[in-house]
Residue frames relative to the residue before (quaternion, step in Angstrom):
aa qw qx qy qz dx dy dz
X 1.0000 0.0000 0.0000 0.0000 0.00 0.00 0.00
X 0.7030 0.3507 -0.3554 0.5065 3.52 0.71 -0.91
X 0.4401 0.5550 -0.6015 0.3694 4.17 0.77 -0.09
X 0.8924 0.3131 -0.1034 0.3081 3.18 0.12 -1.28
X 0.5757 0.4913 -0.5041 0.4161 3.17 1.46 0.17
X 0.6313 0.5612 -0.4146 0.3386 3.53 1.24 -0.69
X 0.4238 0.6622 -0.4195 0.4537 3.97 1.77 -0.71
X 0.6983 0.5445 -0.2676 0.3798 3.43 0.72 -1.02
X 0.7454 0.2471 -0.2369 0.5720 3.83 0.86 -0.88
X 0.5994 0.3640 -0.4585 0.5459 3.84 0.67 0.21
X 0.7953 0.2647 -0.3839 0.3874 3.74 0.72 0.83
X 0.3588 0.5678 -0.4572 0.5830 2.73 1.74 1.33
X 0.1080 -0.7570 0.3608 0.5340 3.38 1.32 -1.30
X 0.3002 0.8124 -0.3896 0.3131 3.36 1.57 0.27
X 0.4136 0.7248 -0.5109 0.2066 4.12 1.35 -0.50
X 0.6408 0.4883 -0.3591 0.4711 4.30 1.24 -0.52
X 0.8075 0.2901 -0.1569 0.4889 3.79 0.83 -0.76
X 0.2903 0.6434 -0.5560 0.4389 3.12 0.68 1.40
X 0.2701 -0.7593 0.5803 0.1176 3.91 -0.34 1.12
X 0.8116 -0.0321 0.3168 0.4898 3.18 0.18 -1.60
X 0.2076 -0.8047 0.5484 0.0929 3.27 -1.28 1.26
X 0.0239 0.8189 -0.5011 -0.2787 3.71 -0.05 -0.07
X 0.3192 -0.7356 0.5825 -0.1332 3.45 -1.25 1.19
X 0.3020 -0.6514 0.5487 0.4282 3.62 -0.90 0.62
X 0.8855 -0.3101 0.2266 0.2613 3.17 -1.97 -0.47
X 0.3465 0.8088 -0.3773 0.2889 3.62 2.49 -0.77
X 0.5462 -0.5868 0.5549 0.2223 3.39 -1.44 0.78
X 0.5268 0.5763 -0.4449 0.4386 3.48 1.25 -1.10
X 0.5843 0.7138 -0.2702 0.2758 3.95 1.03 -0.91
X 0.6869 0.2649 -0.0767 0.6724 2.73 0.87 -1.51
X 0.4976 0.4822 -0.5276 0.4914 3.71 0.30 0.65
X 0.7765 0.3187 -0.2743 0.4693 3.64 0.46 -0.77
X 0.3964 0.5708 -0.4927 0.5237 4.04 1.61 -0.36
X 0.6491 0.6181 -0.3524 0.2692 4.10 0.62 -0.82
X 0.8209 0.4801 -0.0736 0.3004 2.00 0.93 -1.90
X 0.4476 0.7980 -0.1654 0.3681 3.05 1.77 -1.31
X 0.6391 0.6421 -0.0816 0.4155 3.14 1.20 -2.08
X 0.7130 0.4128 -0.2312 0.5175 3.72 1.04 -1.49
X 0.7363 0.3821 -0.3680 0.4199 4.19 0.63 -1.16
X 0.7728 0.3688 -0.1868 0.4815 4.13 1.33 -0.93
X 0.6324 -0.6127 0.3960 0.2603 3.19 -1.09 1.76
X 0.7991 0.4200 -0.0669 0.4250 2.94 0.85 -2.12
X 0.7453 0.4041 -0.3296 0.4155 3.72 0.85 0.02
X 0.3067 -0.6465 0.6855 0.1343 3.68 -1.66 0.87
X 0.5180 -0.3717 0.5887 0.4970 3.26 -1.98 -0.25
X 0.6791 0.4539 -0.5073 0.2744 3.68 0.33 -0.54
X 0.4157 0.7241 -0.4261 0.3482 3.86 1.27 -0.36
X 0.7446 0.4135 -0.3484 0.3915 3.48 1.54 -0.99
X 0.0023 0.8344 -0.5286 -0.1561 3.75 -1.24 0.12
X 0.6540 -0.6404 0.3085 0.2589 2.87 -0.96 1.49
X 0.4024 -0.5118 0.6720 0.3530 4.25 -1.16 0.25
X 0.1020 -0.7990 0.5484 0.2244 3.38 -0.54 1.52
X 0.2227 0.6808 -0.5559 0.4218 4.28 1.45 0.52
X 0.7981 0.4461 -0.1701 0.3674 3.47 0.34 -1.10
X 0.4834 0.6569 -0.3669 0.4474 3.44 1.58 -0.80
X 0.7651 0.4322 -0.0194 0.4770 3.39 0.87 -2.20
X 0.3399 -0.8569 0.3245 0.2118 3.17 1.13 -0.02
X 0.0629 -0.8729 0.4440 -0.1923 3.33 1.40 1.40
């Protein structure tokens, strides 16, 4: 997930001016917030944010 999301903002060229993703609550998520974290200087897990619908279970 994080290959192809990162294919996706380096073919925007936009992969540095991404702030913040927002994501439901999936592990696959916070797997790719990890992963994301190790290949992009400019990105953290804290970059991810959570779907707060999904928190409250809406």
């Amino acid at each position: 997930l994080a290959v192809a999301f990162q294919g996706i903002l380096r073919e925007f060229g936009i992969e540095n001016k991404i702030l913040s993703v927002t994501c439901d609550n999936a592990s696959n998520n916070d797997t790719m917030a990890e992963n994301l974290a190790e290949t992009l200087p400019s990105w953290s897990v804290v970059n991810r944010t959570r779907c707060f619908a999904h928190i409250i279970n809406l």
